[in-house]
ZALUMTI-90588 format. One record per residue (C-alpha): x, y, z. Coordinates in steps of 0.1 Angstrom, whole numbers, padded with zeros to 4 digits, always signed. Layout:
// ZALUMTI-90588
XYZ
...
***
This chain:
// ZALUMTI-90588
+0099-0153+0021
+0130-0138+0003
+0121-0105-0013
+0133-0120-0047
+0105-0139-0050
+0077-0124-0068
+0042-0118-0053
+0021-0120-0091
+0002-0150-0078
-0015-0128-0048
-0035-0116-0077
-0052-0148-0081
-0054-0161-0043
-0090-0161-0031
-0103-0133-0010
-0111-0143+0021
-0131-0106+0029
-0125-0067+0019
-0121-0039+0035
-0136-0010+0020
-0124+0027+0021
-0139+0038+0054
-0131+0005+0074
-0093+0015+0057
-0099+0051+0073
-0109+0037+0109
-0071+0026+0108
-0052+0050+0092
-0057+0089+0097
-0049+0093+0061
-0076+0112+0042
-0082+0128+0008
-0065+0139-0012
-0037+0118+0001
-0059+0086+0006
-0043+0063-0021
-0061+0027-0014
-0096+0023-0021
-0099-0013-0007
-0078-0041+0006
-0086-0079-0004
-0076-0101+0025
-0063-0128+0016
-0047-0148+0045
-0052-0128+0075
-0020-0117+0091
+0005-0122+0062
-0012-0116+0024
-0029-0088+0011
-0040-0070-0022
-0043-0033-0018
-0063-0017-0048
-0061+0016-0062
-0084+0033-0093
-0065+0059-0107
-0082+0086-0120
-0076+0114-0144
-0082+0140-0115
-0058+0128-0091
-0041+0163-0074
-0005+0150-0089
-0009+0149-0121
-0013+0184-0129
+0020+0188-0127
+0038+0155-0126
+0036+0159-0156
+0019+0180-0181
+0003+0163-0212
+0018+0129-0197
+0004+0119-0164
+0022+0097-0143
+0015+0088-0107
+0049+0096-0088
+0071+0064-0076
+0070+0077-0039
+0031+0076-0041
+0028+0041-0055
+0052+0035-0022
+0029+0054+0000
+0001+0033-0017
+0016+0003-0009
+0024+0016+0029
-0012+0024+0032
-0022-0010+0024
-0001-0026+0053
-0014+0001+0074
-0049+0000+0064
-0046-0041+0067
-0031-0047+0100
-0029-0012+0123
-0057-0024+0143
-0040-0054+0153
-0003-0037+0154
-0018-0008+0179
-0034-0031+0201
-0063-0008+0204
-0044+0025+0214
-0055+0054+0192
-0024+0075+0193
-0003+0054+0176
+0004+0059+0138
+0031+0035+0115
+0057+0053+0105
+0084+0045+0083
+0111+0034+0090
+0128+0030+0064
+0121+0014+0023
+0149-0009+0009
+0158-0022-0028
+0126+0002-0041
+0127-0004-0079
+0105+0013-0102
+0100-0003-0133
+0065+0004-0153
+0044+0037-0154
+0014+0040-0137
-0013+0064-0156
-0046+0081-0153
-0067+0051-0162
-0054+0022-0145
-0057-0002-0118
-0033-0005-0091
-0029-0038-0074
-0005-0037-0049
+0001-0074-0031
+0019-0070+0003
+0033-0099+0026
+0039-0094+0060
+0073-0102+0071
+0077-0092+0104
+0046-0074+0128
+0047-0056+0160
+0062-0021+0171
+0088-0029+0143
+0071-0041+0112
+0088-0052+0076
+0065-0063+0044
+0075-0070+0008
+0051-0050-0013
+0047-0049-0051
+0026-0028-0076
+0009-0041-0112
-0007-0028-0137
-0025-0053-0160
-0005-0081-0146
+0030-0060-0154
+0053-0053-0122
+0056-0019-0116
+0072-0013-0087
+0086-0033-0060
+0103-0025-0025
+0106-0040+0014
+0092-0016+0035
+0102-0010+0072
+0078+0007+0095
+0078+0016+0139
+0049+0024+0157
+0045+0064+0165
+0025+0080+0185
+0005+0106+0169
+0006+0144+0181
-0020+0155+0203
***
């Protein structure tokens, strides 16, 4: 898929199951307060996915990002989005070894283009481009059906410190 294309009909695709929050932190070693999906929709196994996050008013961030105008910082709608792939597919990039952690790699063309507020609904539809110990996805963010943010992620399988 070309990462020009957009991703707004993953948002009407039919879920074919969900993983909840603690199925997401069996894979990812990510915890609050820097937990930032609450569940991801599968929609075809190995290649779509919706990652949601609620957004709440207490979220550690906004206290000072920023003052009497919340607004969730671009590189954690990124880290949001990273989760998602994570929190999708780590099981089945780690083959069942528990050390190893994704790890970025590196994020191209990120663009940010909508703010994200106390309040809102982030659905973040990723498509896997390219799995294994090198992994690539196109990920994008909406709020209310309005594009956010958008970006190719680029990700290698660590191996956590013991």
């Amino acid at each position: 898929m070309s990462t020009k294309k957009s991703l707004h009909t993953f948002l009407t695709l039919p879920v074919q199951k969900v993983i909840d929050q603690e199925q997401i932190k069996s894979s990812i070693p990510h915890r609050d307060p820097f937990l930032l999906v609450d569940e991801i929709r599968v929609l075809e196994d190995g290649k779509k996915y919706l990652g949601i996050r609620h957004v709440t008013a207490d979220e550690f961030y906004f206290q000072g990002h920023f003052p009497g105008n919340p607004v969730m910082p671009g590189v954690l709608v990124i880290e949001s989005m990273s989760q998602t792939y994570g929190g999708a597919v780590m099981d089945r990039v780690a083959n069942g070894k528990n050390n190893s952690i994704p790890l970025f790699l590196s994020i191209e063309d990120a663009k940010f283009r909508g703010m994200i507020c106390p309040g809102d609904t982030l659905q973040m539809p990723i498509e896997i481009l390219r799995l294994g110990k090198i992994s690539k996805i196109y990920a994008e963010a909406y709020v209310n059906g309005k594009l956010c943010t958008q970006a190719t992620l680029n990700f290698f399988l660590g191996e956590k410190h013991v």
